[in-house]
Every structure is written in structure tokens, then in C-alpha cells.
Backbone and ligand atoms as CSV (ligand in chain L), in Angstrom:
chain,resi,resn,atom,element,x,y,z
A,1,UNK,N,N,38.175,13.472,7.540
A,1,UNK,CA,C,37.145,13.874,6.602
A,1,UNK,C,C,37.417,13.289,5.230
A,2,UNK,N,N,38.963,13.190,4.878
A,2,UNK,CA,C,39.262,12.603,3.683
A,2,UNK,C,C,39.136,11.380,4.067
A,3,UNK,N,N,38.579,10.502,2.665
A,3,UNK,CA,C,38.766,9.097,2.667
A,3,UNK,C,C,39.817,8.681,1.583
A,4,UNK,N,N,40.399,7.439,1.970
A,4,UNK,CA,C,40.969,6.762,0.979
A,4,UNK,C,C,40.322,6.375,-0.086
A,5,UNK,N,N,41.498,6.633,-1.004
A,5,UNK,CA,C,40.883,6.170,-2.460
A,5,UNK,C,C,40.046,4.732,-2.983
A,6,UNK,N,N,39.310,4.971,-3.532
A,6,UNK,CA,C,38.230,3.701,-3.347
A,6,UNK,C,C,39.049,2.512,-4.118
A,7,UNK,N,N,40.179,2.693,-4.985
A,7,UNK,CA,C,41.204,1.823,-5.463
A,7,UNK,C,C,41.666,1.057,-4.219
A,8,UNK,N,N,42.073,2.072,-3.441
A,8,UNK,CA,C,43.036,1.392,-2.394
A,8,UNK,C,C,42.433,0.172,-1.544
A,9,UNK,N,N,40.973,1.036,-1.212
A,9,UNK,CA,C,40.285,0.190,-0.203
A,9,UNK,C,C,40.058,-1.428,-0.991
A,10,UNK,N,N,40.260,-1.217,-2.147
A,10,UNK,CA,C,39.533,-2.440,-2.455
A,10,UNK,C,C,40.815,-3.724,-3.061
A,11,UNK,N,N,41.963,-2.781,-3.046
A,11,UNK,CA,C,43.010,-3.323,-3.633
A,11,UNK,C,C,43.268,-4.576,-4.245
A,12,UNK,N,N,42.397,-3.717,-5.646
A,12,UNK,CA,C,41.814,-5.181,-6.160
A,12,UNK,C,C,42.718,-4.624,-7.762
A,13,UNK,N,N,43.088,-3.352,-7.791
A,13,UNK,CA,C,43.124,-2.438,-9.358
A,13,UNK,C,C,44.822,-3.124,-9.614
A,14,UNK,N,N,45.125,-3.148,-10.963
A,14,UNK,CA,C,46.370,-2.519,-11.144
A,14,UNK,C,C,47.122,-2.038,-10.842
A,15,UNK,N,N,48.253,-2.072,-10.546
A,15,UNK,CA,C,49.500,-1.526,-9.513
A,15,UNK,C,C,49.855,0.087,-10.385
A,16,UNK,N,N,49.836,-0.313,-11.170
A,16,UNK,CA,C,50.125,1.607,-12.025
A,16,UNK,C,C,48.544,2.568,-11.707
A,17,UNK,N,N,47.802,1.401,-11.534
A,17,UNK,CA,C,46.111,2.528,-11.052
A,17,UNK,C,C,46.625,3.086,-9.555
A,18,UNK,N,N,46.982,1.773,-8.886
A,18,UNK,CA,C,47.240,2.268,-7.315
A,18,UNK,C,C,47.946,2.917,-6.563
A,19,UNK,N,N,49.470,2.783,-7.626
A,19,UNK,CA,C,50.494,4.150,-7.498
A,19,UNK,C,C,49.909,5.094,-7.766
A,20,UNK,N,N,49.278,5.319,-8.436
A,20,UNK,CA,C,48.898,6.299,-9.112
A,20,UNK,C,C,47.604,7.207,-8.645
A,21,UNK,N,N,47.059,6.525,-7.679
A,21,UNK,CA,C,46.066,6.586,-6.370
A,21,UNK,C,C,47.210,7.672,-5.409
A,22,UNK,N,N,47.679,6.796,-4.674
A,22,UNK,CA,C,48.500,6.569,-3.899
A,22,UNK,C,C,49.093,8.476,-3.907
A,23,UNK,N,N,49.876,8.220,-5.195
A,23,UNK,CA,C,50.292,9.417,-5.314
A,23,UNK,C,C,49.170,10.883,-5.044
A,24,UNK,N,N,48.229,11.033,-5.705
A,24,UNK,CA,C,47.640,11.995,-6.085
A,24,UNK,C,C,46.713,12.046,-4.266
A,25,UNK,N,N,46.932,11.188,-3.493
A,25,UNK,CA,C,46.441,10.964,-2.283
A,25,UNK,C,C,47.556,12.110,-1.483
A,26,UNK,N,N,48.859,11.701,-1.703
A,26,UNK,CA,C,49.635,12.689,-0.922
A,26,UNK,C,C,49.695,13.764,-1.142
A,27,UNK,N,N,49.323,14.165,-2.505
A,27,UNK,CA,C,49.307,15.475,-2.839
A,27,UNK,C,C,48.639,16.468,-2.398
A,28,UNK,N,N,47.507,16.094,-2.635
A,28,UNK,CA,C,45.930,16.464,-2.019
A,28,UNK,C,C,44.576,15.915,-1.617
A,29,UNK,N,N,43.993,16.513,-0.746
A,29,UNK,CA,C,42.931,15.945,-0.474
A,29,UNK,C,C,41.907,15.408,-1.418
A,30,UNK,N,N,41.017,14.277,-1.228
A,30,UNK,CA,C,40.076,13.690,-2.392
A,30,UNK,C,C,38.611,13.966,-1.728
A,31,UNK,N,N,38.017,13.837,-3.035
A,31,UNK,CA,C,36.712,14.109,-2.905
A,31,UNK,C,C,35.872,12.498,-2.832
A,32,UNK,N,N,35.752,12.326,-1.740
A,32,UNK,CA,C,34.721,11.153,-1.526
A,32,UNK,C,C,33.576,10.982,-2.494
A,33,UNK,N,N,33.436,9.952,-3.358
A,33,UNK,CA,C,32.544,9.914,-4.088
A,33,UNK,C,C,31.217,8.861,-3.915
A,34,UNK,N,N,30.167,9.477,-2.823
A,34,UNK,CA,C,29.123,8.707,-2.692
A,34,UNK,C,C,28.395,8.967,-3.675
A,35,UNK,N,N,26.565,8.409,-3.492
A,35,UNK,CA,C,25.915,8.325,-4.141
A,35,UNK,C,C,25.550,9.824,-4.829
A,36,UNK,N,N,25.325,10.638,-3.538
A,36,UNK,CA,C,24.725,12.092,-3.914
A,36,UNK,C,C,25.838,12.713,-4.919
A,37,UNK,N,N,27.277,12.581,-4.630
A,37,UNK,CA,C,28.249,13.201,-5.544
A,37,UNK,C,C,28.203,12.743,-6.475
A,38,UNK,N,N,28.019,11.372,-7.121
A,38,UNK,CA,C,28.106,10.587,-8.365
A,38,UNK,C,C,26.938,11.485,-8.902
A,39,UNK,N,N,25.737,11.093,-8.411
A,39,UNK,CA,C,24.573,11.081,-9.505
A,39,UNK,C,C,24.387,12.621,-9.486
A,40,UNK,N,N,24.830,13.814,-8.955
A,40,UNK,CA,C,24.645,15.120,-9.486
A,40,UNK,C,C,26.199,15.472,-10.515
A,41,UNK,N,N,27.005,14.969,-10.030
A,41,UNK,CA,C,28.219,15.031,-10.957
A,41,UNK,C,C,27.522,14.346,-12.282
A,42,UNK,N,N,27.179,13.912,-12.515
A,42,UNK,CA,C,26.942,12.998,-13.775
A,42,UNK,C,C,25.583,14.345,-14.506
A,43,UNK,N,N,25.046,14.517,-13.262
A,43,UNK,CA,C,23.356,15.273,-14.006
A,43,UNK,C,C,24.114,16.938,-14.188
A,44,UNK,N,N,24.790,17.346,-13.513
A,44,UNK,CA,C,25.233,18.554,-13.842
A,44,UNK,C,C,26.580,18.565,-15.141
A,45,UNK,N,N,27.055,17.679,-15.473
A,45,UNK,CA,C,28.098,17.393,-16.554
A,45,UNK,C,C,29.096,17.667,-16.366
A,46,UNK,N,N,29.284,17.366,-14.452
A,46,UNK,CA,C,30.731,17.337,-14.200
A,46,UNK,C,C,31.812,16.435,-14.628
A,47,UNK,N,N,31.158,14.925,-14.705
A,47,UNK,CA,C,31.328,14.267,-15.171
A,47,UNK,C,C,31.008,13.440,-16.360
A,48,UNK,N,N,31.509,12.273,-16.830
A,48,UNK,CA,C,30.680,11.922,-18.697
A,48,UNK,C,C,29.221,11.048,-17.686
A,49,UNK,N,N,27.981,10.475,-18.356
A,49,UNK,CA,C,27.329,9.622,-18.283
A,49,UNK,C,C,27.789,8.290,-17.627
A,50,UNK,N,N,29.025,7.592,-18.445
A,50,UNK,CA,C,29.018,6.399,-17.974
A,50,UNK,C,C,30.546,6.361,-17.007
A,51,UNK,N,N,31.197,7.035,-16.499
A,51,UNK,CA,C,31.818,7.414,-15.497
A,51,UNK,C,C,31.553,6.671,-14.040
A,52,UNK,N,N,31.972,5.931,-13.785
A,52,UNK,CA,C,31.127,5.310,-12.392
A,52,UNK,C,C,32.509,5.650,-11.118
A,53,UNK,N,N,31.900,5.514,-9.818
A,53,UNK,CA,C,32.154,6.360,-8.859
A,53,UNK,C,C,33.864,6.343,-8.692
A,54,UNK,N,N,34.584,5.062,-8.943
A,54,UNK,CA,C,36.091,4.674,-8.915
A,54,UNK,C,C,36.300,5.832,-10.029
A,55,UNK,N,N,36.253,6.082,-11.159
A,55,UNK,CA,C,36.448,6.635,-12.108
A,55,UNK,C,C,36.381,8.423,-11.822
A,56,UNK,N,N,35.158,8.821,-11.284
A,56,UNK,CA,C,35.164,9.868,-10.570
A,56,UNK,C,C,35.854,10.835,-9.763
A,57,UNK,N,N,36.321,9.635,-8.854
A,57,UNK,CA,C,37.777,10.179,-7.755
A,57,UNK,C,C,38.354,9.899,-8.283
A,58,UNK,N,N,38.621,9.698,-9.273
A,58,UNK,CA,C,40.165,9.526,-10.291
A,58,UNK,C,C,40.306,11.180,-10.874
A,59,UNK,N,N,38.809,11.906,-11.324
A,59,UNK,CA,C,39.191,12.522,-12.260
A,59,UNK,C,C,39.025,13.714,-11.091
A,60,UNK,N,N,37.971,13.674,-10.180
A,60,UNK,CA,C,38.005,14.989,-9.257
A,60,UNK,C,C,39.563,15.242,-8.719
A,61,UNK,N,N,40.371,14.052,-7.907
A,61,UNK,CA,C,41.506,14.288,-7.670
A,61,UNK,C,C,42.361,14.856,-8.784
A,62,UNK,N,N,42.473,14.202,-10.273
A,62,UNK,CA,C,43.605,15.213,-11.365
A,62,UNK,C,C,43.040,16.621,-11.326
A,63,UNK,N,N,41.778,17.308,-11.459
A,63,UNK,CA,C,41.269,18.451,-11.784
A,63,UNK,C,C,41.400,19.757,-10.477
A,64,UNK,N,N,40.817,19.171,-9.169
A,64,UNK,CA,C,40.477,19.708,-8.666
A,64,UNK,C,C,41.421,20.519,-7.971
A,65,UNK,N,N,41.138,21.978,-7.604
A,65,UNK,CA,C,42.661,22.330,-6.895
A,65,UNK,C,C,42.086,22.229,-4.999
A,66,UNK,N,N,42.983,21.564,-4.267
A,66,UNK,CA,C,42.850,21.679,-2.829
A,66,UNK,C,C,41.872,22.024,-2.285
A,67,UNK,N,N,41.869,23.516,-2.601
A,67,UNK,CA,C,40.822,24.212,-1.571
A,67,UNK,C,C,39.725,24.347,-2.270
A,68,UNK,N,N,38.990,23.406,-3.178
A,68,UNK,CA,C,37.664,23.157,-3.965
A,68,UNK,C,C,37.312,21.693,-2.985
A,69,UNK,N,N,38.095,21.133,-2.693
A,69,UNK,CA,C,37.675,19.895,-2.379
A,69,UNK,C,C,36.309,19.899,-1.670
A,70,UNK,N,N,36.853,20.122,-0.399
A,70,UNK,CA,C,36.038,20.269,1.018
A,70,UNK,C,C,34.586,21.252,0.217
A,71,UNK,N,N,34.418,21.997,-0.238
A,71,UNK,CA,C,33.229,23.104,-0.845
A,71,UNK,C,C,32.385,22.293,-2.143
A,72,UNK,N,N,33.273,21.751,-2.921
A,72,UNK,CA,C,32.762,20.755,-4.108
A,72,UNK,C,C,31.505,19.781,-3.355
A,73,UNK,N,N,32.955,18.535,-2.641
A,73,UNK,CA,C,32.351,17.642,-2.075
A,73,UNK,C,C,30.591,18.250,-0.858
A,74,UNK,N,N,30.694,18.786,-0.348
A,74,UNK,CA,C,29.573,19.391,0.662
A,74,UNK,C,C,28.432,19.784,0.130
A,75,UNK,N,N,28.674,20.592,-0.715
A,75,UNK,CA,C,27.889,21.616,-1.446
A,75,UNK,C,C,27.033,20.245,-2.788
A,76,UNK,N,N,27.888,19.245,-3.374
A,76,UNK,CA,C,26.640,18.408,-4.001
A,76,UNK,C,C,26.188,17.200,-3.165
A,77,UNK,N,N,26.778,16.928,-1.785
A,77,UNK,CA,C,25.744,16.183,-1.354
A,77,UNK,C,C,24.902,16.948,-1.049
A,78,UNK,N,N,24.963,18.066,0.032
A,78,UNK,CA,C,23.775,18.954,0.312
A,78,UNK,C,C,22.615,18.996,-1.023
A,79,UNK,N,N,23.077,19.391,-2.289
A,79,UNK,CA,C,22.370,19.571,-3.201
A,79,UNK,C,C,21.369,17.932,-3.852
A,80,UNK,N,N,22.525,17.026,-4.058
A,80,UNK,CA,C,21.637,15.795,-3.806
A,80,UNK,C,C,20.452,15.580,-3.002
A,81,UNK,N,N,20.921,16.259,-1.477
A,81,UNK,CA,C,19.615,15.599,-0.754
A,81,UNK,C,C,18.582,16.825,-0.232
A,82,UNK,N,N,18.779,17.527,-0.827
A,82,UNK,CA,C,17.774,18.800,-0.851
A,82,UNK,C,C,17.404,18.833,-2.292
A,83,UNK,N,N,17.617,18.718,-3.429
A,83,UNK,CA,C,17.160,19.387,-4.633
A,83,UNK,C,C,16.868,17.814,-5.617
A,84,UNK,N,N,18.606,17.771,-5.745
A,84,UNK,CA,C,18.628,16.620,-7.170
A,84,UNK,C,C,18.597,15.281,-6.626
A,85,UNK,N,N,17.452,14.683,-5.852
A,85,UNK,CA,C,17.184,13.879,-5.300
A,85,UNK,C,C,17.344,12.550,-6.583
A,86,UNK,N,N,17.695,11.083,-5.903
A,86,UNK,CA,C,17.849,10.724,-6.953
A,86,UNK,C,C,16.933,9.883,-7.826
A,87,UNK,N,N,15.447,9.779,-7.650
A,87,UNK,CA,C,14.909,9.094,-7.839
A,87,UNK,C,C,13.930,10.066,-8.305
A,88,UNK,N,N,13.733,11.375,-7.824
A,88,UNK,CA,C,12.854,12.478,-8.507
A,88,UNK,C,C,13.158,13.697,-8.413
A,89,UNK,N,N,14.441,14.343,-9.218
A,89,UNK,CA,C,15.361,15.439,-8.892
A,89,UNK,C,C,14.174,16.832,-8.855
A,90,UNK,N,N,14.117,17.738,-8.293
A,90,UNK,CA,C,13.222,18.470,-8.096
A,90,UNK,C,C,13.654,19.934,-8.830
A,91,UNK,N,N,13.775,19.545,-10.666
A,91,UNK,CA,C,14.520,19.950,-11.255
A,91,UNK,C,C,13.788,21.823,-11.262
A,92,UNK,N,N,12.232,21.812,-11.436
A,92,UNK,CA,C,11.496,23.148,-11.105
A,92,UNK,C,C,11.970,24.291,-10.004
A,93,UNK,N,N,12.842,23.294,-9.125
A,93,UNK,CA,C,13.233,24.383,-8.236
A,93,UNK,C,C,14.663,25.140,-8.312
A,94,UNK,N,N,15.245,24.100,-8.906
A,94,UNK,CA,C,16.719,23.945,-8.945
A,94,UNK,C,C,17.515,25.240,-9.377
A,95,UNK,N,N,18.222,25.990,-8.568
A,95,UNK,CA,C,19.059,26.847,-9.411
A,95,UNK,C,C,19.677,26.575,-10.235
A,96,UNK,N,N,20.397,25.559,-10.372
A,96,UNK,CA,C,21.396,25.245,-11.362
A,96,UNK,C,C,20.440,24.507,-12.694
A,97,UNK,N,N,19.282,24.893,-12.866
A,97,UNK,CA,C,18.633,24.106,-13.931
A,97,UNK,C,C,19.067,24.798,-15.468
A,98,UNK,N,N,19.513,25.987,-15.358
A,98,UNK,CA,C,20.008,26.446,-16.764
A,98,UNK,C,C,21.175,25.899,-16.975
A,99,UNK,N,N,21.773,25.181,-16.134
A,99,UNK,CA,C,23.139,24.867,-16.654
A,99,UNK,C,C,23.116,23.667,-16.600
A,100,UNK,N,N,22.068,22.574,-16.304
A,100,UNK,CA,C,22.186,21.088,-16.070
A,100,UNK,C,C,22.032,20.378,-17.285
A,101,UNK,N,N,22.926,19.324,-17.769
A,101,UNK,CA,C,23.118,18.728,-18.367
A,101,UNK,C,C,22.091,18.042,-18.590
A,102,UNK,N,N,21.250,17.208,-17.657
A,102,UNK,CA,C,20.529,16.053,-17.237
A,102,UNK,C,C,19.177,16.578,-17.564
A,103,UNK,N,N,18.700,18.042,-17.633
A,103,UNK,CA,C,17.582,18.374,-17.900
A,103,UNK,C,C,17.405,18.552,-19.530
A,104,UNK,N,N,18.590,18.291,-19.970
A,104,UNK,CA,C,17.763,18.595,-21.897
A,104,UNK,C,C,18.260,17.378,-22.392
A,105,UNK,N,N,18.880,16.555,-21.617
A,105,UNK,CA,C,19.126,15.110,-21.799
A,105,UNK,C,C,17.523,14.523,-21.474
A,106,UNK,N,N,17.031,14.576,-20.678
A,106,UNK,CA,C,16.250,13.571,-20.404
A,106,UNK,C,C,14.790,13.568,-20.276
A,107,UNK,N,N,14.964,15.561,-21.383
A,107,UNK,CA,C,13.557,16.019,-21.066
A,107,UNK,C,C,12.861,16.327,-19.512
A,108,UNK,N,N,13.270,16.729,-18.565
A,108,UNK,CA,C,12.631,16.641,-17.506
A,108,UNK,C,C,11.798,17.725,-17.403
L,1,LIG,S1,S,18.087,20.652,-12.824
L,1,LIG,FE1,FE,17.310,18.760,-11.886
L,1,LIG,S2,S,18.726,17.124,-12.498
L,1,LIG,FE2,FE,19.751,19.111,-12.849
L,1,LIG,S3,S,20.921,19.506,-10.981
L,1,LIG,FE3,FE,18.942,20.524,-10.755
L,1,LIG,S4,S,17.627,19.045,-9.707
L,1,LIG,FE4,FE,19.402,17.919,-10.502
């Protein structure tokens, strides 16, 4: 269910990025960062704006404790592809609209 760190796969980074992967890999599980996790992490202000997806699993792995992973990760793709769709987030319905970042950012 866990994937490798998107550093690794591409082992293209810096050797202190990839230890440094590497490490936080054995520690604990990572949160796969597809499309649906990026772009609600970003609209809910889990993450900054210009944060892109390598950057992401950098910071979910320092923050997150273990047993958030698996519930984090699930719970915003589900929400991606039911609600905060990414091309027309269906912000009227959204529970989390009092707390979204992305809605007084962007006027929606
Ligand atoms: S309020 Fe809109 S942009 Fe924010 S999380 Fe909900 S659906 Fe996504």
C-alpha cells in the first residue's frame, strides 16, 4: 500500500535529499502523493500553494504520526473524487468549506 518515495523512484535528487528519503521511509509509512492528495492538500492549507507533489511527501512524512497515514492518505483522495474535484471543486457542498483555504483565496 506504501509507495516509495518519489525521490527514490526517480533517483535523480541529491544524496542528502535521498538519505534523507530513505531514512524517514524506515521509520514510517508515507503518504503517496497523487493528484487528488496534492490538489486538496494545497486547497485545504495542508500544504503552502507552490509546494509540488516531491515536496509534499517530504513534509507529510516529517509531520505525520504513523497511524494518520493510511486515514489522511484515503480520506483526501476519496474527498478529491467525490467533492474537491479538480477542475470544478463542488465547494457548496463541501463540509470542510469553513475551513478551506482555497475558498477565500479564490473567491469560489
Ligand atoms: S471548499 Fe471547495 S476547494 Fe475547499 S476542500 Fe471543499 S470542495 Fe475543495
Amino acid at each position: 500500500m506504501f509507495a516509495a518515495p518519489l525521490c527514490l523512484q526517480r533517483g535523480a535528487e541529491p544524496a542528502s535529499q535521498a538519505a534523507e528519503a530513505a531514512r524517514l521511509q524506515v521509520l514510517q509509512p508515507e503518504v503517496p502523493v497523487d493528484t487528488h492528495v496534492h490538489h486538496t492538500s494545497q486547497r485545504l492549507g495542508l500544504i503552502g500553494p507552490k509546494v509540488n507533489a516531491d515536496k509534499a511527501h517530504v513534509i507529510f512524512a516529517r509531520v505525520l504520526p504513523p497511524e494518520w497515514v493510511y486515514p489522511l492518505h484515503a480520506n483526501l483522495i476519496t474527498h478529491g473524487r467525490q467533492v474537491c474535484h479538480a477542475q470544478r471543486p463542488a465547494c457548496a457542498k463541501c463540509a470542510l468549506y469553513q475551513q478551506c483555504v482555497y475558498v477565500g483565496s479564490m473567491n469560489v
